[in-house]
C-alpha positions as CSV (number, residue, x, y, z in Angstrom):
1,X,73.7,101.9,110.8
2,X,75.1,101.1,114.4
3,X,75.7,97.7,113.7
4,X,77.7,98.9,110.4
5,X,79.7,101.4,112.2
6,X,80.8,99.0,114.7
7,X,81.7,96.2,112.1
8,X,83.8,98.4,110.1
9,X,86.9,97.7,111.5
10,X,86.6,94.0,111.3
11,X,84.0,93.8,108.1
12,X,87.1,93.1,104.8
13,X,88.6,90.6,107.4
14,X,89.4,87.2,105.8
15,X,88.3,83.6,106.7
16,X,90.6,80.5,107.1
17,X,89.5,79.9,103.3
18,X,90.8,83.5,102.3
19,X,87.4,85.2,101.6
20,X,85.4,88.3,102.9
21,X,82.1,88.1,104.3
22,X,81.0,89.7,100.9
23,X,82.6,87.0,99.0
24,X,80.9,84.4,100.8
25,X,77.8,86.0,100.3
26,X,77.8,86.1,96.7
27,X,79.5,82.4,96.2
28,X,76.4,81.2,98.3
29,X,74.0,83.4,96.3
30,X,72.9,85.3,99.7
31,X,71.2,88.4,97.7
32,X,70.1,90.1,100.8
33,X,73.7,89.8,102.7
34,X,75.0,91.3,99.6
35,X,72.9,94.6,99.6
36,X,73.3,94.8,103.3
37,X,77.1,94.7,103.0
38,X,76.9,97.2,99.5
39,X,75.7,99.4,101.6
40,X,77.8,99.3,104.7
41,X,80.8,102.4,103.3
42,X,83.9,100.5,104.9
43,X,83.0,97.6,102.7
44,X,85.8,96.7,100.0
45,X,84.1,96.5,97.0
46,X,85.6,95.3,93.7
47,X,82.7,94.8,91.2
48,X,85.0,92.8,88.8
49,X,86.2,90.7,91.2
50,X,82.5,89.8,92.8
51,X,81.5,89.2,89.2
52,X,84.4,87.0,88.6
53,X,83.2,84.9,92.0
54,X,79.2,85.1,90.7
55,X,80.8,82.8,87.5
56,X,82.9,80.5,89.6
57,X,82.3,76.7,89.0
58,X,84.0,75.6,91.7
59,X,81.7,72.9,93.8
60,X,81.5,75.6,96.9
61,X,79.2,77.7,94.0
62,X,75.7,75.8,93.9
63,X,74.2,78.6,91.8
64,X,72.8,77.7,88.5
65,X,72.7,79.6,85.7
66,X,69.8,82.0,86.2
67,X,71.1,82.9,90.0
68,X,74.4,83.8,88.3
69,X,72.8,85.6,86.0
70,X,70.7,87.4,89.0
71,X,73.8,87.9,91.5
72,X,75.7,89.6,88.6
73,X,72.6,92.5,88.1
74,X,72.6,92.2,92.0
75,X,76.6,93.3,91.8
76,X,76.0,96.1,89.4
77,X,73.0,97.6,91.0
78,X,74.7,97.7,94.2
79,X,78.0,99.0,92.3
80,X,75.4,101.7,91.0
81,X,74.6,102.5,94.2
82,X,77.7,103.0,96.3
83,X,79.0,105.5,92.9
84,X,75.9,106.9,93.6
85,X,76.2,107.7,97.2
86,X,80.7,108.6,95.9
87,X,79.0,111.1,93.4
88,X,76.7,113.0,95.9
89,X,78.9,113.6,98.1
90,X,81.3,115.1,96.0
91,X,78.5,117.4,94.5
92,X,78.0,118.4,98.4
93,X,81.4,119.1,98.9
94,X,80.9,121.3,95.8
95,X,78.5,122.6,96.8
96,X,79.8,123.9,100.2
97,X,76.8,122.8,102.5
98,X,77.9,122.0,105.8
99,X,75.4,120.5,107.1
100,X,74.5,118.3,104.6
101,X,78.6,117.5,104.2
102,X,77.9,116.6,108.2
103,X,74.9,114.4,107.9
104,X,76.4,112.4,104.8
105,X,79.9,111.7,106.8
106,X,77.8,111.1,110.0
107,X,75.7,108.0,107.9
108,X,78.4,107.5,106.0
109,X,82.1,108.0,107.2
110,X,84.3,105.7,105.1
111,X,83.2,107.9,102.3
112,X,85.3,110.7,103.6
113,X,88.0,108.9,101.7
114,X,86.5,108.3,98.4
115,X,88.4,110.1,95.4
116,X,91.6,110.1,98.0
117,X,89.4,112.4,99.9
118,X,90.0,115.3,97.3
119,X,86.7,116.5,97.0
120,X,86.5,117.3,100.7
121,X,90.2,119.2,100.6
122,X,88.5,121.3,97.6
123,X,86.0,122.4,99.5
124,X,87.9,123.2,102.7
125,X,90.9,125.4,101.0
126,X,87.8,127.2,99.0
127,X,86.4,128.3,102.0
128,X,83.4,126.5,101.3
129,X,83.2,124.1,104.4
């Protein structure tokens, strides 16, 4: 999580070819760089888009058929997961536990933003946090 935190900033930067580290990953079929990155928060993730670059034919895509077919139930388990992580933290919010609100936000802070960060203004002008 330390390593995540202090990638954050720079993590959705671009190469000199115009992709993100998470691009890369799925054009070259890296499965376990694309769950690491899933699951850093500040990650961009666009689940169409990484599809759309699982399919690519271009000659930089060496995947065959079947690792396409893997990297794209790779993508929506991961997708699964970070709407996962969106949805429980909007049930805390709901919820009004502090402390859990605290400890998500503390593993988690990009998610402070998710839903435009209305969730967490709910539960502040009710009082509940």
């Amino acid at each position: 999580a330390t390593i995540a935190r202090q990638m954050d900033g720079r993590v959705n930067q671009k190469d000199n070819g115009g992709n993100t580290a998470l691009e890369v990953a799925v054009r070259y079929n890296n499965g376990p760089a694309v769950t690491a990155l899933a699951r850093v928060p500040a990650v961009l993730w666009d689940s169409g888009a990484l599809q759309d670059r699982a399919s690519e034919t271009s000659w930089r895509n060496k995947m065959d058929a079947q690792q396409k077919l893997e990297m794209k139930k790779l993508i929506e388990q991961m997708s699964s997961e970070r709407q996962g992580k969106k949805d429980e933290f909007v049930a805390m919010c709901k919820k009004g536990d502090v402390d859990e609100v605290i400890e998500c936000l503390g593993s988690y802070p990009a998610i402070v933003n998710c839903c435009n960060g209305d969730p967490l203004r709910k539960a502040v002008v009710a009082g509940k946090l």
